[in-house]
C-alpha positions as CSV (number, residue, x, y, z in Angstrom):
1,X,-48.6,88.8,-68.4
2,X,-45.0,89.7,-69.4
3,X,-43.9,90.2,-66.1
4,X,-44.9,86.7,-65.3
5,X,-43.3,85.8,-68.2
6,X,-40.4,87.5,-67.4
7,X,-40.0,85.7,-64.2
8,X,-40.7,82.8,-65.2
9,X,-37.8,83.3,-68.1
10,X,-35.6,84.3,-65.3
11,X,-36.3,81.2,-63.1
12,X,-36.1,78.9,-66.2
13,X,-32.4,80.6,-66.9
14,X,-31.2,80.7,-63.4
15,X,-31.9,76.7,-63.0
16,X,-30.7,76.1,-66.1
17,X,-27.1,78.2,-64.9
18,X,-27.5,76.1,-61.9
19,X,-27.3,72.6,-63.0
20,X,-23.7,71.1,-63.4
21,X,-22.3,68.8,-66.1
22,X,-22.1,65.6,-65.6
23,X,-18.5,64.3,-65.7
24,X,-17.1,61.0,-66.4
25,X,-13.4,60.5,-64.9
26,X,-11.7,57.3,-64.8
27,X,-9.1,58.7,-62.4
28,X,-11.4,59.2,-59.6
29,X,-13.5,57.5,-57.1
30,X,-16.6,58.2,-58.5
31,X,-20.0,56.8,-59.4
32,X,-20.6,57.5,-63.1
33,X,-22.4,54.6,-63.8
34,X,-21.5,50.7,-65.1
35,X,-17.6,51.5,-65.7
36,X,-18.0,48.3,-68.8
37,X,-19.9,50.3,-71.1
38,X,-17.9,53.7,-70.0
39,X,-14.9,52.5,-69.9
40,X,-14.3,49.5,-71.6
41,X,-16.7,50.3,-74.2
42,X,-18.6,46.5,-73.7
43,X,-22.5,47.3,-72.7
44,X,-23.0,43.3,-72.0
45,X,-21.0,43.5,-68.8
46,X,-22.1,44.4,-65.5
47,X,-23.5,43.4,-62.3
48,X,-26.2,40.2,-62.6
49,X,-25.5,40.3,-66.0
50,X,-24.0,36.8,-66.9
51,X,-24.3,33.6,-65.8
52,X,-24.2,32.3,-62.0
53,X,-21.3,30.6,-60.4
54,X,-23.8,27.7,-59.2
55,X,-25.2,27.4,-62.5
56,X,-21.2,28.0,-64.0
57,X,-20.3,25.1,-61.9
58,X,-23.6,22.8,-62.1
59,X,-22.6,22.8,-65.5
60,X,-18.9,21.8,-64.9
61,X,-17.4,24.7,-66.9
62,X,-14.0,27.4,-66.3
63,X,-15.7,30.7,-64.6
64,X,-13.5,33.8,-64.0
65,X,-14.7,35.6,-61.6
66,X,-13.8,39.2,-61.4
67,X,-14.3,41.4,-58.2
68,X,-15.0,45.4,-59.0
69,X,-16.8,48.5,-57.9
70,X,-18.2,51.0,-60.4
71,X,-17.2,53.5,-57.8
72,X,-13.3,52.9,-58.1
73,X,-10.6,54.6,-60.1
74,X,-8.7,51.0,-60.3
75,X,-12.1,49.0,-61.3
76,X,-12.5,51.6,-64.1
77,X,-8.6,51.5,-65.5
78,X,-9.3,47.6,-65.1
79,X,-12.9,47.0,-67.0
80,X,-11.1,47.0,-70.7
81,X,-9.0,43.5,-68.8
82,X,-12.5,42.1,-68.0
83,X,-13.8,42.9,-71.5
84,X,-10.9,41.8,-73.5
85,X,-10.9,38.3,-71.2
86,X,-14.8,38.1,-72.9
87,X,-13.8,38.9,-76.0
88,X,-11.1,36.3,-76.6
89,X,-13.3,33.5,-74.4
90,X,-16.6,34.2,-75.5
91,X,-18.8,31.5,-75.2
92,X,-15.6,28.8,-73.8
93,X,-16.0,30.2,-70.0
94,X,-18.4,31.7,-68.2
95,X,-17.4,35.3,-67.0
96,X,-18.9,36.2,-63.8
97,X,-18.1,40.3,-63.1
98,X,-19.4,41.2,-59.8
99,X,-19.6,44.8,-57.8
100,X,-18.5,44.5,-54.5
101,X,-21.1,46.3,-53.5
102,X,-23.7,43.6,-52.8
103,X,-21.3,41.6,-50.6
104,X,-19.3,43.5,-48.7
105,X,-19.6,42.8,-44.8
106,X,-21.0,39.2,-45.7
107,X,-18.9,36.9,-44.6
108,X,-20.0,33.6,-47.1
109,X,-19.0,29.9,-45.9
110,X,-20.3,28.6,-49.9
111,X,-18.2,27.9,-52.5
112,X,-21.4,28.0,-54.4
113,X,-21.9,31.7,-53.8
114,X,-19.3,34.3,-55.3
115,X,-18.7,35.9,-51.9
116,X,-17.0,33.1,-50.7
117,X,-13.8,33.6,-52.8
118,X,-13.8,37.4,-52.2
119,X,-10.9,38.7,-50.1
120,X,-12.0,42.2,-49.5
121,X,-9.8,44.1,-52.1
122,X,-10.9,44.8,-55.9
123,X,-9.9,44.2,-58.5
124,X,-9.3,40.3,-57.7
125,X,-9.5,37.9,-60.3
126,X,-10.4,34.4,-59.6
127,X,-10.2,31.8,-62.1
128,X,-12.2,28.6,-61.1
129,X,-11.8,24.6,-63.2
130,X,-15.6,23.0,-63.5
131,X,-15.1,21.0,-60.4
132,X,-14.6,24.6,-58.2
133,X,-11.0,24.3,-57.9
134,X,-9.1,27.5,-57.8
135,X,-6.5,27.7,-60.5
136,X,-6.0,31.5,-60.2
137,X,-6.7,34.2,-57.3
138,X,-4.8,37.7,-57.3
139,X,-5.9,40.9,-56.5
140,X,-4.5,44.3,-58.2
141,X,-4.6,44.6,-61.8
142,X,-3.8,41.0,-63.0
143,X,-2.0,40.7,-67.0
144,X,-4.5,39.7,-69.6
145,X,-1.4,37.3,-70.3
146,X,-1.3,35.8,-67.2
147,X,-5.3,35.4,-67.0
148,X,-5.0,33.7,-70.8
149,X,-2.4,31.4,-69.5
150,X,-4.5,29.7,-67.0
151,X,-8.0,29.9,-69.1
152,X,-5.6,27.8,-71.8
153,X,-4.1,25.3,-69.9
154,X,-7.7,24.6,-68.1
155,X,-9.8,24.3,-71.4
156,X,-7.2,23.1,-73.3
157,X,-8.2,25.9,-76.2
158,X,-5.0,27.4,-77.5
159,X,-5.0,31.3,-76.4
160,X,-4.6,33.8,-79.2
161,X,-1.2,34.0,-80.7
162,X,-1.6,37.3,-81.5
163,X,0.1,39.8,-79.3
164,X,-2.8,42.0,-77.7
165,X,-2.6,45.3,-75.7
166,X,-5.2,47.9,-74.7
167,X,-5.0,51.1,-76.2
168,X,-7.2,53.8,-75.9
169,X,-10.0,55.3,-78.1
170,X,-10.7,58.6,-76.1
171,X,-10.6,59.5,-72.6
172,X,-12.9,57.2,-71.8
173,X,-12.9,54.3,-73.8
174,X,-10.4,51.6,-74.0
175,X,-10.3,48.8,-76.9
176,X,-8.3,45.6,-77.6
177,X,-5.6,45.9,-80.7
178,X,-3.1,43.5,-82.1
179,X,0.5,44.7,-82.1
């Protein structure tokens, strides 16, 4: 009996020895996971997590749609951009963040359908009125400012006059601060 125990000690150790940490890295291309709650510290983001555009624009209201992949250094230094435009909007637009992943190599015709306004890079912002027209489209890490300016001037809702960066809690997580 203790030399079965002994072995099975032994193979309990050695697996245990084996296994590799799991490591979180916004400077790679890596999956770790949803980069919002990761990165940007915002759990409520992600993939199928918010509203439609067709129900955004059935509705007639300002969607920003922003293009990403949870496997992408730049999506990951991006995400606290996506989160701070959610915070300062909150319930005046519909934020649409959508992986890449779903509809890559589908060309789409609809300007119903997300897809359609995708140009094959990330991160791309698109910022679209309630009637569908495009008031902002630009790939690359687009300025909160810039993304505030347009979201302003289309819901007529002053944009805060606070000036905001995003700093850095750890590693890992990013957060919105006044300066």
């Amino acid at each position: 009996m203790t030399h079965l125990l002994k072995a099975l000690l032994s193979l309990g150790l050695t697996i245990l020895l084996m296994v590799t940490p799991a490591n979180a890295t916004r400077d790679d291309d890596t999956y770790d996971g949803n980069i919002f709650p990761i990165y940007a510290g915002n759990g409520s983001l992600g993939y199928g997590q918010g509203p439609s555009l067709s129900e955004a624009l059935r509705q007639k209201r300002t969607s920003v749609i922003a293009f990403y992949l949870d496997d992408s250094a730049i999506s990951k230094a991006y995400s606290p951009v996506i989160s701070a435009i959610q915070l300062i909007w909150g319930n005046a637009i519909d934020l649409i963040p959508i992986t890449t992943d779903e509809i890559q190599g589908r060309p789409n015709n609809d300007p119903q359908k997300v897809a359609y306004y995708w140009h094959g890079h990330i991160p791309q912002v698109v910022v679209i009125d309630g009637q569908g027209k495009i008031l902002l489209d630009q790939e690359g890490q687009v300025s909160l400012d810039e993304i505030n300016d347009v979201i302003s001037a289309e819901t007529g809702i002053s944009k805060p006059t606070d000036s905001l960066k995003i700093d850095s809690f750890n590693e890992y997580n990013s957060f919105m601060v006044k300066e």
